[in-house]
Each structure stands twice: as C-alpha cells, then as structure tokens.
C-alpha positions in Angstrom: 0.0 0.0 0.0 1.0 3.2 -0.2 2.1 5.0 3.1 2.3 8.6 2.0 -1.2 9.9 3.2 0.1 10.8 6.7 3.2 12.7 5.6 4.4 15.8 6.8 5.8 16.5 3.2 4.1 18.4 0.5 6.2 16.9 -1.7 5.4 12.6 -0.4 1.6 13.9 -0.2 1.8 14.7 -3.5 2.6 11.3 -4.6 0.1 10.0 -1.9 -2.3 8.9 -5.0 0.4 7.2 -7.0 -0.3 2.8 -7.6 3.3 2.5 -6.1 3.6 1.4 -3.0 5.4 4.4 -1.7 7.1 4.6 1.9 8.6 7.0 3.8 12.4 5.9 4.8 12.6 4.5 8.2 14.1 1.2 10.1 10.7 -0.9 8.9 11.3 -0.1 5.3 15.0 -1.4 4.9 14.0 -4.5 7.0 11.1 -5.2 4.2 14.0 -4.8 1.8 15.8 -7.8 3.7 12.6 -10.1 4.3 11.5 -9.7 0.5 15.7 -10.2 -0.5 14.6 -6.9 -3.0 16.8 -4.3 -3.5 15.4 -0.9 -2.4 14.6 1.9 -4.8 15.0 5.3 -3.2 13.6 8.4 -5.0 14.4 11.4 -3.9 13.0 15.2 -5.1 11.1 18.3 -3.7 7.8 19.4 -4.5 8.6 22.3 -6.6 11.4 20.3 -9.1 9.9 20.4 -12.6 11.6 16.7 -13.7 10.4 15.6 -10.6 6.6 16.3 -11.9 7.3 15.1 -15.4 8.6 11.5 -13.9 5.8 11.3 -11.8 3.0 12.1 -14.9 5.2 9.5 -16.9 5.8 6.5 -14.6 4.4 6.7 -10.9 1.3 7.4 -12.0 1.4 4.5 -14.4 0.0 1.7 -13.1 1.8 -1.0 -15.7 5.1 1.2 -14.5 4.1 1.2 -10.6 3.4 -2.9 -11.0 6.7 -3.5 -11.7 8.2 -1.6 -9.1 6.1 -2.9 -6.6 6.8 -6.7 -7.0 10.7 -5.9 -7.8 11.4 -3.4 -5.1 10.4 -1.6 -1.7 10.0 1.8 -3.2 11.0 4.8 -1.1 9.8 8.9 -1.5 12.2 11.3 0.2 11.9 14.5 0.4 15.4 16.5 0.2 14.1 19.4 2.0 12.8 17.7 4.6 16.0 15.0 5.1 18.8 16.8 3.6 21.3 14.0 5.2 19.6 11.6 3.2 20.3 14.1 0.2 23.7 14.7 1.0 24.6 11.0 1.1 22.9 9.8 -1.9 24.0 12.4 -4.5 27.5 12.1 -3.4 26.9 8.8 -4.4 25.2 9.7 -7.8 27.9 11.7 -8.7 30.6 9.6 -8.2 28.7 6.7 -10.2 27.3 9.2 -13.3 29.4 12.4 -12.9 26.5 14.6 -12.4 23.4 15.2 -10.1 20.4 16.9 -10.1 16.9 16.0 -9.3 14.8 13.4 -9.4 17.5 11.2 -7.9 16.9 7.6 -8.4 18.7 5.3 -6.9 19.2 1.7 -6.3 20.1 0.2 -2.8 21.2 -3.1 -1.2 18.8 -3.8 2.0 21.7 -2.0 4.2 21.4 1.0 2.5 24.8 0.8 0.2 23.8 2.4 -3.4 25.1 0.1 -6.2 23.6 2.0 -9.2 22.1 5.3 -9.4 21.1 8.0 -11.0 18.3 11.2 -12.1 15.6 11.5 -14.4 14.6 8.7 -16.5 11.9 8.9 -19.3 8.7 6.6 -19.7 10.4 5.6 -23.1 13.8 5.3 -24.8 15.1 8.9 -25.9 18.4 10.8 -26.6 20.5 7.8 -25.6 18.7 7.4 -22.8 17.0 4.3 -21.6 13.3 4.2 -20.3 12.7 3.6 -16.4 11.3 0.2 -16.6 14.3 -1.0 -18.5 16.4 0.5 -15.8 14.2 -1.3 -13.8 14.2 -4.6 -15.5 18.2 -4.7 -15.8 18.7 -3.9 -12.1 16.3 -6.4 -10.4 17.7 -9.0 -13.1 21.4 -7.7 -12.3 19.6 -8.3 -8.3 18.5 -11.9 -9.1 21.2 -13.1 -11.5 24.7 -11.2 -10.5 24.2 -10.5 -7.0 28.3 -11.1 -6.0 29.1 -7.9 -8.7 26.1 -6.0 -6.7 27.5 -6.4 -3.7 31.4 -5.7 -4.7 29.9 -2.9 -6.0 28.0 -1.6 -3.2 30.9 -2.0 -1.2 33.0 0.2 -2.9 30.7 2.9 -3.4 30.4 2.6 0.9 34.0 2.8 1.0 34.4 5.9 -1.4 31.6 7.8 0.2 33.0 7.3 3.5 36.7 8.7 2.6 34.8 11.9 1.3 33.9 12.3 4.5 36.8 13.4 5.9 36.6 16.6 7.2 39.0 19.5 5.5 42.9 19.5 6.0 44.7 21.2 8.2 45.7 24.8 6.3 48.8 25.6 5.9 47.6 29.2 5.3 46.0 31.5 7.7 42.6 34.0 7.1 44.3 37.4 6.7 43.8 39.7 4.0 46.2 38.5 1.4 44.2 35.3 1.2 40.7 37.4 0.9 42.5 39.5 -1.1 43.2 36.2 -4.0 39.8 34.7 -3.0 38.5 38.3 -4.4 40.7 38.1 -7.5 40.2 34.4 -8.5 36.2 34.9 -8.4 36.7 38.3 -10.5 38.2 36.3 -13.3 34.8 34.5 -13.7 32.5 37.0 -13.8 30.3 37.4 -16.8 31.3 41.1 -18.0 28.2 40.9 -20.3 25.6 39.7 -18.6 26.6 39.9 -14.9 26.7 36.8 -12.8 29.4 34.2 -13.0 30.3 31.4 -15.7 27.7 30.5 -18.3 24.3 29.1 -18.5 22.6 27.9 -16.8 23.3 30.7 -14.4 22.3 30.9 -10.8 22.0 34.1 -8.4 25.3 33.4 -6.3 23.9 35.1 -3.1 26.5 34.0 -0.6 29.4 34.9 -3.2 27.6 38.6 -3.8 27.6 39.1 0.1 31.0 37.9 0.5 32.0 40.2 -2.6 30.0 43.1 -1.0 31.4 42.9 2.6 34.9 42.9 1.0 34.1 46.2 -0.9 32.6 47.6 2.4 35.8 47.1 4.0 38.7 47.7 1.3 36.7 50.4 -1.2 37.6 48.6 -3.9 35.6 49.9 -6.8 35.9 47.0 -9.1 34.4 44.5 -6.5 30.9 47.3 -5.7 30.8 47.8 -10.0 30.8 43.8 -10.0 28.4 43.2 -6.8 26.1 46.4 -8.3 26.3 45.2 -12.4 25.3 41.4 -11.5 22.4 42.6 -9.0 21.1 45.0 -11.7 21.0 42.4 -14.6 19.2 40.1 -12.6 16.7 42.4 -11.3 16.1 43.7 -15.0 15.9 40.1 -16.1 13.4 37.3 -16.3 14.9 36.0 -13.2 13.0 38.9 -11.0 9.2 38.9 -11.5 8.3 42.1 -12.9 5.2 42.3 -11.6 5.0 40.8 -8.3 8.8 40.7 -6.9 10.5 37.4 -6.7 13.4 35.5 -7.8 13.1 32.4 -9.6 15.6 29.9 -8.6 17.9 30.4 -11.4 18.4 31.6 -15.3 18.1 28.9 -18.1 20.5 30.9 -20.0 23.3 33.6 -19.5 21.8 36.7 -19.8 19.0 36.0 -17.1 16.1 36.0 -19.2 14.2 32.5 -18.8 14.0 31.3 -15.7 13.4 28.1 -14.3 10.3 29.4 -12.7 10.2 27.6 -9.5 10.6 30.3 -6.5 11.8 28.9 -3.4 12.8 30.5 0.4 15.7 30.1 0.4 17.1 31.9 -2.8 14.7 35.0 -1.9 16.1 35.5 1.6 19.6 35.1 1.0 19.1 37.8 -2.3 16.9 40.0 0.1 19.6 40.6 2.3 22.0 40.7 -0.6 20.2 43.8 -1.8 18.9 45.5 1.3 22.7 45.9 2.3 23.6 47.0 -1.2 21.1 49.3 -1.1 22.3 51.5 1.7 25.8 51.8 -0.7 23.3 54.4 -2.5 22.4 56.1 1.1 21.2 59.6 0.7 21.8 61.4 3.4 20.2 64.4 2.1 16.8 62.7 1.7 14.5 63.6 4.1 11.6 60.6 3.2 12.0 57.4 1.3 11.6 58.1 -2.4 7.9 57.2 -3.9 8.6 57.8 -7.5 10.9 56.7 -10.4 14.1 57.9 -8.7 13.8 55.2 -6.1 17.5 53.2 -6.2 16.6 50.0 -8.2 18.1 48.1 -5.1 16.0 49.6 -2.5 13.3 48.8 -4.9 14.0 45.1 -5.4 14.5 45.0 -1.8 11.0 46.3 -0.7 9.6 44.3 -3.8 11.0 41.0 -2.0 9.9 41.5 1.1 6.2 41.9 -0.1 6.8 38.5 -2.1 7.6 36.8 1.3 4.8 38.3 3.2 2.4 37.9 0.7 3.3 34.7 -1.3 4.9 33.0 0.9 4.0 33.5 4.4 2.1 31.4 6.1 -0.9 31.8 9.1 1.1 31.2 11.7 3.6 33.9 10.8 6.1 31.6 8.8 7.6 31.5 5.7 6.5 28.3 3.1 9.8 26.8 1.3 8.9 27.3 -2.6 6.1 28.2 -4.9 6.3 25.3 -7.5 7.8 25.7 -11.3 5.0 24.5 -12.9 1.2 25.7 -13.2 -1.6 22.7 -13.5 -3.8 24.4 -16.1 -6.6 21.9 -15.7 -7.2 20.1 -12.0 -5.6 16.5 -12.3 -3.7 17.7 -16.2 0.0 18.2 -16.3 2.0 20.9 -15.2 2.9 23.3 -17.5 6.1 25.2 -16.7 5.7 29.4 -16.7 2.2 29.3 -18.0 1.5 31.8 -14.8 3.7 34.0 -15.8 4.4 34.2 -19.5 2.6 36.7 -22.0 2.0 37.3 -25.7 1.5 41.2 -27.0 -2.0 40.0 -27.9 -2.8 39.2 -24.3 -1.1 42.8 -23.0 -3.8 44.0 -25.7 -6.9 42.1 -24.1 -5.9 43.2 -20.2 -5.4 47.3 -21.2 -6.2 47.6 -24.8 -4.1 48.5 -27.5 -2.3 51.8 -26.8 -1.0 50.5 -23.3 -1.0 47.0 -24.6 1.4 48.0 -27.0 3.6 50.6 -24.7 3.6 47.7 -22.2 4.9 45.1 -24.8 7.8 47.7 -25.5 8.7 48.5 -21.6 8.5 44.9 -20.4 9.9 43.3 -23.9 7.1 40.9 -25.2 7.2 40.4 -28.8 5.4 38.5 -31.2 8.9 36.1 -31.7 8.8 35.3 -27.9 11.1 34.8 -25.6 10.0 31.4 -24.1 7.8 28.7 -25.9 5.2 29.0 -28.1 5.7 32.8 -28.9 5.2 33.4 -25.1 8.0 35.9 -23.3 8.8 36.0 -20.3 8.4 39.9 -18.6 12.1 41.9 -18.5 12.7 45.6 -17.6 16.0 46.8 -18.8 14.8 50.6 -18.8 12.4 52.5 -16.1 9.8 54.7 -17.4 10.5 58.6 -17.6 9.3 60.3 -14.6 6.1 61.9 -16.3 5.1 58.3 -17.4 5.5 56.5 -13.8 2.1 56.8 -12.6 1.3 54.8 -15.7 3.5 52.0 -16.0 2.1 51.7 -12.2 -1.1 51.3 -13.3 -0.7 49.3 -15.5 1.7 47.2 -13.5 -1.3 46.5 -11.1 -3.8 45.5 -13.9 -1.4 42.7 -15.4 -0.7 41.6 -12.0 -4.3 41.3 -10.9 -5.3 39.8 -14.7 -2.2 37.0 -14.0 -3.6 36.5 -10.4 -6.9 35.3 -12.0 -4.7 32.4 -14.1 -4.3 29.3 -12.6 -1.4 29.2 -10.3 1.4 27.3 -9.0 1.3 25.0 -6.2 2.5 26.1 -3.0 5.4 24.0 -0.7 3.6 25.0 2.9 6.6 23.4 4.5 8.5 25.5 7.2 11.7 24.9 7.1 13.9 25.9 10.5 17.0 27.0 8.5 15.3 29.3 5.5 12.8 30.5 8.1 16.2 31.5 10.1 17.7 33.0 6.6 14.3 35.3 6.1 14.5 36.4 10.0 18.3 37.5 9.6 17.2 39.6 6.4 13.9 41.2 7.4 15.9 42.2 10.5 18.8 43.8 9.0 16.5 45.5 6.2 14.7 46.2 8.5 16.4 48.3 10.5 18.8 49.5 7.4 16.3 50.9 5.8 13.8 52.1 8.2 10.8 49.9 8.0 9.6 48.7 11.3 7.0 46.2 10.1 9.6 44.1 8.4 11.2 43.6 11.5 7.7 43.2 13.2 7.7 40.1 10.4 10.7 38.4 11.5 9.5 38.5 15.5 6.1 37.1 14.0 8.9 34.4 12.6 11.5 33.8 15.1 8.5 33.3 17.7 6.6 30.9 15.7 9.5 28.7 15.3 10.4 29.0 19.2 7.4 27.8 20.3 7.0 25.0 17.3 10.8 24.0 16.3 12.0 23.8 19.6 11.6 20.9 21.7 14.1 19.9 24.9 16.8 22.1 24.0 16.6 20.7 20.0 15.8 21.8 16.7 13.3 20.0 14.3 14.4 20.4 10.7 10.6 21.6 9.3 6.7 21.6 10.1 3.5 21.7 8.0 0.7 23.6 9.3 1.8 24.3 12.8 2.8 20.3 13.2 6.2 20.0 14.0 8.1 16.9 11.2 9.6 14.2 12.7 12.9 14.9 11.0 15.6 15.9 13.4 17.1 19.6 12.5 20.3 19.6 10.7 23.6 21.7 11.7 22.4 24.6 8.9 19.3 24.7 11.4 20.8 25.6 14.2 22.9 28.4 12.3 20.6 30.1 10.3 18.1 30.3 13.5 20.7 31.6 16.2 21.6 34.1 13.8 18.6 35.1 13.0 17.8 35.8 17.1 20.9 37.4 16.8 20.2 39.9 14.5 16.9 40.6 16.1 18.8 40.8 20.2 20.2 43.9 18.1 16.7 45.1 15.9 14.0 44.2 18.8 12.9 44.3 21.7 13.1 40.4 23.7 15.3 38.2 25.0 16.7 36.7 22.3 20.2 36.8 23.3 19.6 33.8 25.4 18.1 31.7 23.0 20.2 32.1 20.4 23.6 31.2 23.0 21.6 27.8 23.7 21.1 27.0 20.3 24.6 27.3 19.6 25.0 25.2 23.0 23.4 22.2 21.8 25.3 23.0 18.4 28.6 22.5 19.5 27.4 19.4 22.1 26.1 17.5 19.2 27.8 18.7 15.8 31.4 19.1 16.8 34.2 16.5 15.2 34.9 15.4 18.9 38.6 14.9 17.3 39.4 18.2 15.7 38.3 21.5 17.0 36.6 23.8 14.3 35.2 20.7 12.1 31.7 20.2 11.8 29.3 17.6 10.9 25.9 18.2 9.5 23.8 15.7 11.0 23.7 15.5 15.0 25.9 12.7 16.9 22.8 11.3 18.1 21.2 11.5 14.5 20.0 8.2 12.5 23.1 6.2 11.8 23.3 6.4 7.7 25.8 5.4 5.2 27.8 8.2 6.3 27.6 11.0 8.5 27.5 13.9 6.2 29.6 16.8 6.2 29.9 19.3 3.4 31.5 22.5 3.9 31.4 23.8 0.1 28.3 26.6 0.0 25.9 25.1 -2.6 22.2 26.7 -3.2 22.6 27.4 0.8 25.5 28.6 2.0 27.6 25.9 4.3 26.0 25.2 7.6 29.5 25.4 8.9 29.9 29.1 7.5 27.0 29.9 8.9 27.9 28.6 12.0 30.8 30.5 12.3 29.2 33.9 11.6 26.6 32.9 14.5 29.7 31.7 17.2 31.7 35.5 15.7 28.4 37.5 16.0 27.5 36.1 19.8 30.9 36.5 20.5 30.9 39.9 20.6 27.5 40.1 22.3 28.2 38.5 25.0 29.9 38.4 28.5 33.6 38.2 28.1 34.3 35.3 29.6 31.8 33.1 27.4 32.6 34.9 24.4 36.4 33.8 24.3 35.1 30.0 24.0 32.7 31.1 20.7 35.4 33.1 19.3 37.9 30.5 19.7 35.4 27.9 17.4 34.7 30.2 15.2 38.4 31.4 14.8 39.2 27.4 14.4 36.7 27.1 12.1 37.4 29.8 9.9 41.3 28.6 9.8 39.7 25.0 8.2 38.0 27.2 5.9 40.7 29.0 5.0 41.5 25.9 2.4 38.4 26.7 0.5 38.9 30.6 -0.4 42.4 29.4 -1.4 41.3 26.9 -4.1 37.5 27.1 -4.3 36.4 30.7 -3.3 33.2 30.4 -6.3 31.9 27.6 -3.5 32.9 29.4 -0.3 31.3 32.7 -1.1 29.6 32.7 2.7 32.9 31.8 4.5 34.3 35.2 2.3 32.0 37.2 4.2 32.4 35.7 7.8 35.9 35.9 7.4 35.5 39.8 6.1 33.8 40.4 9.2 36.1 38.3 11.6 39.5 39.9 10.4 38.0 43.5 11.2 36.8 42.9 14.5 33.8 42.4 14.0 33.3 46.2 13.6 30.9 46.9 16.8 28.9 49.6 17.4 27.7 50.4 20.8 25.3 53.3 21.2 24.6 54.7 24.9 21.8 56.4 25.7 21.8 60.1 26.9 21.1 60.9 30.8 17.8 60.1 32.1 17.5 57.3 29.5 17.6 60.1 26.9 17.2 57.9 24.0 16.0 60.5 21.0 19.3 61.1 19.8 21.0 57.7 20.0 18.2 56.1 17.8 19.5 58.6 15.6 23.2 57.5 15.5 21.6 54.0 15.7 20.1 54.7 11.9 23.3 56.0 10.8 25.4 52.9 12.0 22.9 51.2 10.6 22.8 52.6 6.9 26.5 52.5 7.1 28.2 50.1 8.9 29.6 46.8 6.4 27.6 43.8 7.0 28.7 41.4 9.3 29.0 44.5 11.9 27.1 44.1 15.6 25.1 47.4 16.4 23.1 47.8 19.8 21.9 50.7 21.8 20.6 51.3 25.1 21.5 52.4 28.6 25.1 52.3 29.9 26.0 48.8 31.7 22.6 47.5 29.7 24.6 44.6 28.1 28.1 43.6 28.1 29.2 46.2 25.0 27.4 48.8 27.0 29.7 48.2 29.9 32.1 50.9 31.0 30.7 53.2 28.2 29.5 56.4 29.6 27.3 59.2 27.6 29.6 61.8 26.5 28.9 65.4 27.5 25.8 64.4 28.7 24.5 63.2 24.6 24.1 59.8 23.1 27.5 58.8 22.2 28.8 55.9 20.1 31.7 53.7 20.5 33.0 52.3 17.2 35.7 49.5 17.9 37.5 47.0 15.8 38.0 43.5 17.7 39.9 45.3 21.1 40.5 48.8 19.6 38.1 51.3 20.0 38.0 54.9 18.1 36.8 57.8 20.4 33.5 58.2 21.1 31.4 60.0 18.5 28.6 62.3 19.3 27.4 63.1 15.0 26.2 61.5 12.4 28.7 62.7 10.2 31.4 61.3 12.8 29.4 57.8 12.7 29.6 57.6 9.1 32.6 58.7 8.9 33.9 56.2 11.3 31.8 53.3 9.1 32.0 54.1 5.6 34.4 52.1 2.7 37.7 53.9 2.8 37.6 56.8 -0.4 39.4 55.1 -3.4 41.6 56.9 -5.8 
C-alpha cells in the first residue's frame, strides 16, 4: 500500500495517489527490503522540481510502471528538503557513479542501505540515448536476481568511497588574513560574466553567498571594481526574467546567461539570501540628504527590489502562523488533475497585454516589459524583463498598469505552494527582514521576522533541539540539521540587536546544543551536519562547500563570531575560539575554491575587522531621541557582518564601562579590542563606518 497519506511533506503527499507502493524511509522499510531479499529503490526530489513532476506524470502514476516496481522493489519517497542527510549522502553517491546530479534522484540500494547504481531522471520511453525507467528497472532487479556477488562488490566500494569523502578539511597551511581574501576576491573576478553579470555560463544561478561575501569585501577595502561587480550582477538580474516584474521574486535560477528565462520555481531560500543581498547593497546608495523614502521613479533600483522582496515573502509565501513556506512550485496545472505546464502563470503574448489594457497601453507595455510576437520562451510566449524605467512623467502609468497585469495573472491558474517550514530558511528570512529592516527604516519588516523567530520557538524547539521543518503548525519528525541551528541563532541574533526580547539567550543555547552535538569530537573547528545522536546512515555527512545554501559550517561560524561579541567576556572567548578554528579550516576553500565558499568570504571579512561593533549609549535620564539617531546611521553604514546595539550604559556587556559623552548619546565604534573615540554626530558615525575613499 501506499504509506504517504500521513506525511508531513508536501512533496510525499503529493505522490500520496500514485499505484506504487510508496514509503517513507525508516528502520521498517529497509527491514522489508531484507525479508523480501529486494533491493530498495530510493527516489528522492522536492515538490517544486519540474523533472520531478514530469517523472511522476510518466511512470508513478502509471499503473503497468508502478506494478513492476512494486513486486521488484520496496519503493521509497524522500523529500530532500525535509531529510537533507539523506540528500547529502545519496547524491554524493550519484555523482561519483554518473558524474553529475540533479533532481529526481533515483537510486538503487542493497537492504543495508549501500547504493550500487544510481542516477536522475529517466523517461517513460527510450530517448536521446537514454534508456526508459522500466528498462532501468528490469536490468537492475535481473542484475539483483542473477549477478548478485558484482552488486555487492559494487556496493561496497561505493560505501567505502563515500565514506573517505567524508573526511573533514585538512589542516591549512595558510592562515585568514587579508592577502588570502585579497586572492579569494581576485580568482572569483576572473569569472565574472562582463556581459551579462553573474558568474560562468548558463545555466546561471543568483550566487547570493558569493555577492555578500564580494559586497562585505568592498565595504571594507573600497575597492571599486568588487561594488561595480556586486552592483552590475544585482542589476541584470533584477532587469531580467529571473526577477518577476510584476509581483517581486526570484526564480531559482536563469536557463541561460543573460538571465532571461527562468526556471520558474521560486523557493525561500534563494529569496532570503538575495533579500539581504540587496537590502545591504542598497544602503551603498544612502542619501543622506533625503528627508523621506523616495515614492517615485528615482527610487534606487536596489532599494526597490529590496521592498519588492519583502512583499513576495509576506504575501506569497507566508504562512498563518507567521512563517515563511519553502517554494512556490515551477509549474502551473492548467486543468485540475492535467500536467503541469512550466511558466504558464507567468508568461505573455503582445495579444494578451492588448486584451488586459487595450491596445495603446498593450502596445507601450509590450515595449517596456519586452514581449514580442517572436517570444522569448515557448510557443511565442516571453517571459516579462525591464532593462529601462519609465520617464518620470510616465511612472504613474506604468504603475497602473503594473497592477492591472498583476491582478489579470492573479486570475490564471497558479502554481502550487510547498507549505513546508523549514527551520533553516525561516532563520535566513528572519536574519534579512531584520537587518533591512532596521537599514532601511521599515519597522514592520522587522515586526515580520519577531512574528517568525516566535513561531518557530514555540514549534521547532523541543528539549533544547531543533526540528528540521513543520507543515501547518505540526512539527516533522525529521531531526534539525547543523544549517538549522545556524541560520536560526543568527537570526535571534540579529533581532537581540533590531528588537525588543530576550533573544540573546536563546540564540547562545542554540549554539549550546550546536557545539554538544555537531562538533568532530577529534578536531576542534570541524563540523558535521547531521547531530551525533542523528539516525546512523551510510555516512555521517559533512559538506562544507556553499551550494544553493551557504555551508551550515559558515553559517555557523558567523553565528559563534556575531555572539561572541555580544556576549559576556568570559563566554565569548570559547565562541570566538570555534569560530576562529573554524574559519582557519575554511581558509582551504577561499584558497582553491572561493566560487563555492562565497559565505565563508563574508564571515571571514567580518572576523578579520573585529567584528566592527557599534555600541550606542543612551543620553542621561534614558535620553534615547538622539541615540536612535546614531543608531540609523550605524545602521545605513556600517559593512555587513557589523554588531550594532543601543541602550543604557551597563545595559549589556558592550554597554559596559561606556559612559554618555557630555551628557549626549554617544557611540563607541571599535574594531576587535581597539576602539575609536566616542562619536557624538552622524557625520562622525559615518565617517567612522564608511568604505575607505578610493583613488
């Protein structure tokens, strides 16, 4: 039967109806495999993966298809959002055996769990040189019944190859300083798309961590090169098919190089990282003469895309209890039970601009947002781009018409929705509504991230530990993963420094129970991504290379240097310790991989600078007016990675000691253990904050 009914996945519900007998992976299903002497054929995808729909349609919903997988196998659905160790393990494994990955994953398994054949998509018939699944199917349970000694040397090996990868990184030879950020900088540079933006070729994906590394490098060092890079890439995506034009959004990435087709799936993670990406470029175009935030034309495109994404998050993909759902799905079912159709919700034809505002805006609107009759996508369909903004005089316009294509669209049928809260995006989205938040001056966003960071406190927490996701308010059984752990203590983190609450606390426990149950036991500053106390797999995964997410080990680090400097002394030197350890291993990775360690580039930015920390004191008699003033300068300009609080004197530990100065707010701008004077001006604040000039 199939077992999928009850599952806390969007993704196994959706393959709930399928004639296979679907499990989920646990201890029963692999002893079925041994009873039945079958071997055991793991799937594994995520509810918004286009292939992953078009293999369902083809073969689980096939019932001649589903037959023979049932009588030749013990068919298992994993989710890889939901069990990213499981993920981790077995595509290490499909790499090795095909050279490539990607998703579906398909793999065959010996009862134990060793893979002995594996690999990704497989069509319901013969094509391109590819064989269909149920040949694949027939050859391995024949290669099972008839040539079981090869299966097993086989299975072996790949068990003994997986487990060398899991090593841990070397000892470095090389310490963080800034020649080595300095030739992580350069080697990434020589990559970069000078046409298009972006890095490498198609298909081309946002880079977040490697933009906020490149940013935070520029914020430090003024080099002009590094913004021109960080502000070209951001602007070609946001101009390109990549952003949604009309309703803010980033698909997951760019089916070729110059951003225009996406692959149209639009998950949490992506959105949160590029979120925070843009909210700190945007305060690189602070204008400190502007007395309100611009409402016209003249709004900085990155302050734009930044306000744009926020509203996609809050209104796409929040969720009632003050969450964040993981992805809005690629494809669009245009009739209930029919095949998904990738970007029919959001592609257009100049005919179609015509029939939503007639032909003299249809046709001004096919111009601005480049729909022609040739298309850009399939079927004489384009996808909507903006490489030019409308004159001033025409803005109220193009907003108008904006809104009527975006409520005509909302009338199409739409995507599915992943409701699936995941601990570690939801920790991604609370560190950048917090920090954008407070950048940029909008309260409610970091109103949003409290509504966040509670929820997942009250439902994600249990006995000191972390649950990797939930579904409607119903905590998953799946045990949180390191990434977990960091993304959600940094996310308290930022809002101990945004919001009121005692977040401080919460976020030291977290990385507690971190370093108790993730720490290589044998090396200090190594990191595993499952907990010691975790289901025993094939391997216990650690991968410190920043891949769609940034590394949970990066992201640990940045959590153990923030607190560090938040907290009492004397605990602090024990998380600065780890998280200089750490960042030493790391150090290996911006020497010969820095495309793939973008994120440990910016905690290693912020570590060999201090952090920079800002400590704003209130005036006497809790005088406060003034210091939230400095606090919005140190804010705007302070490079990210920088801790900022305010309050009174002796409030918290970078409080201490730190007196008002001639009876005003003052603030004390220090650099690790050296501290400038205290500064009573904004000028003096930005000044003490801002990338050096540059000749």
């Amino acid at each position: 039967m199939n077992r999928l009914g009850s599952a806390t996945s969007p993704y196994l519900r959706q393959h709930a109806g399928n004639p296979v007998h679907w499990r989920e992976w646990d201890a029963e299903a692999l002893a079925e495999a041994a009873e039945r002497d079958v071997p055991i054929l793991l799937s594994i995808g995520y509810a918004s993966c286009h292939w992953c729909h078009v293999m369902a349609h083809e073969s689980f919903e096939d019932e001649a298809t589903a037959a023979v997988m049932n009588e030749n196998f013990v068919c298992i659905k994993v989710d890889r959002e939901e069990r990213p160790d499981l993920d981790a393990v077995y595509m290490n494994a499909t790499v090795a055996m095909t050279g490539q990955g990607g998703w579906p994953m398909t793999c065959f398994l010996t009862p134990e769990g060793e893979p002995f054949y594996c690999g990704t998509y497989y069509p319901k018939t013969p094509r391109h040189g590819m064989p269909s699944f149920t040949q694949v199917l027939t050859a391995v349970s024949e290669t099972w019944r008839n040539r079981r000694d090869e299966v097993n040397t086989a299975a072996a090996q790949v068990a003994d190859a997986l487990r060398q990868q899991t090593a841990g990184l070397p000892d470095a030879e090389i310490g963080v300083g800034p020649e080595l950020l300095e030739h992580a900088v350069g080697a990434v540079l020589k990559d970069v798309d000078g046409r298009h933006g972006g890095f490498g070729g198609a298909p081309k994906f946002p880079a977040s961590a490697l933009l906020e590394g490149l940013l935070r490098h520029y914020e430090v060092t003024g080099n002009p090169t590094v913004l021109q890079t960080v502000s070209f890439t951001c602007e070609s995506m946001a101009r390109g098919g990549i952003y949604d034009q009309l309703r803010g959004g980033f698909a997951r990435y760019s089916v070729d190089a110059a951003w225009v087709v996406p692959h149209f799936e639009k998950m949490l993670y992506d959105n949160a990282q590029l979120l925070r990406v843009y909210a700190h470029l945007a305060r690189r175009g602070f204008d400190e003469s502007a007395d309100e935030r611009a409402t016209d034309a003249w709004e900085p495109l990155a302050l734009r895309v930044t306000r744009e994404t926020v509203q996609f998050l809050l209104t796409d993909l929040g969720t009632e209890q003050g969450a964040f759902a993981s992805a809005l799905d690629a494809d669009t079912h245009l009739e209930p039970g029919g095949p998904g159709v990738e970007g029919a919700t959001y592609v257009w034809t100049p005919a179609e601009l015509n029939g939503v505002l007639g032909a003299l805006d249809g046709a001004w609107a096919a111009e601005v947002f480049n729909v022609t009759t040739a298309g850009t996508f399939e079927h004489g369909t384009s996808v909507l781009t903006r490489y030019t903004d409308p004159k001033p005089a025409d803005y109220e316009r193009f907003e108008a018409i904006r809104a009527k294509l975006s409520a005509a669209r909302a009338r199409r049928p739409q995507p599915d929705r992943d409701d699936k809260v995941v601990t570690a995006w939801n920790g991604m989205a609370i560190v950048a509504l917090a920090e954008a938040g407070a950048a940029h001056g909008y309260p409610e966003w970091i109103a949003a991230a409290v509504r966040c960071a509670r929820f997942l406190l009250d439902t994600h927490m249990s006995g000191g530990r972390v649950c990797r996701a939930s579904l409607g308010g119903v905590p998953g059984a799946a045990p949180g993963v390191l990434e977990d752990y960091a993304w959600l203590a940094l996310g308290l983190l930022a809002l101990h420094q945004t919001a009121e609450g005692d977040w401080l606390d919460a976020a030291q426990d977290l990385l507690d129970a971190a370093i108790a149950h993730f720490a290589d036991p044998e090396t200090s500053g190594s990191w595993f991504d499952t907990a010691d106390d975790a289901e025993t797999l094939l391997t216990r995964p650690r991968d410190p290379l920043d891949g769609a997410t940034p590394s949970g080990t990066a992201v640990l680090a940045e959590a153990l240097l923030t607190a560090a400097a938040l907290i009492d002394p004397q605990r602090a030197d024990r998380y600065r310790q780890l998280a200089d350890h750490t960042l030493t291993r790391g150090a290996v990775l911006l020497a010969r991989a820095p495309r793939s360690a973008g994120h440990w580039l910016a905690v290693a930015e912020a570590a060999l600078r201090g952090p920079i920390q800002v400590a704003v004191v209130d005036g006497p008699d809790g005088e406060s007016g003034w210091a939230a003033t400095l606090v919005a300068a140190a804010r705007a300009a302070a490079p990210g990675g920088s801790v900022i609080v305010s309050g009174p004197v002796g409030s918290q530990p970078l409080l201490a000691d730190r007196p008002p100065v001639r009876d005003t707010s003052a603030a004390y701008i220090c650099r690790g253990s050296v501290c400038d004077l205290p500064v009573t001006t904004v000028e003096d604040v930005r000044a003490g904050l801002l990338p050096p000039p540059t000749a």
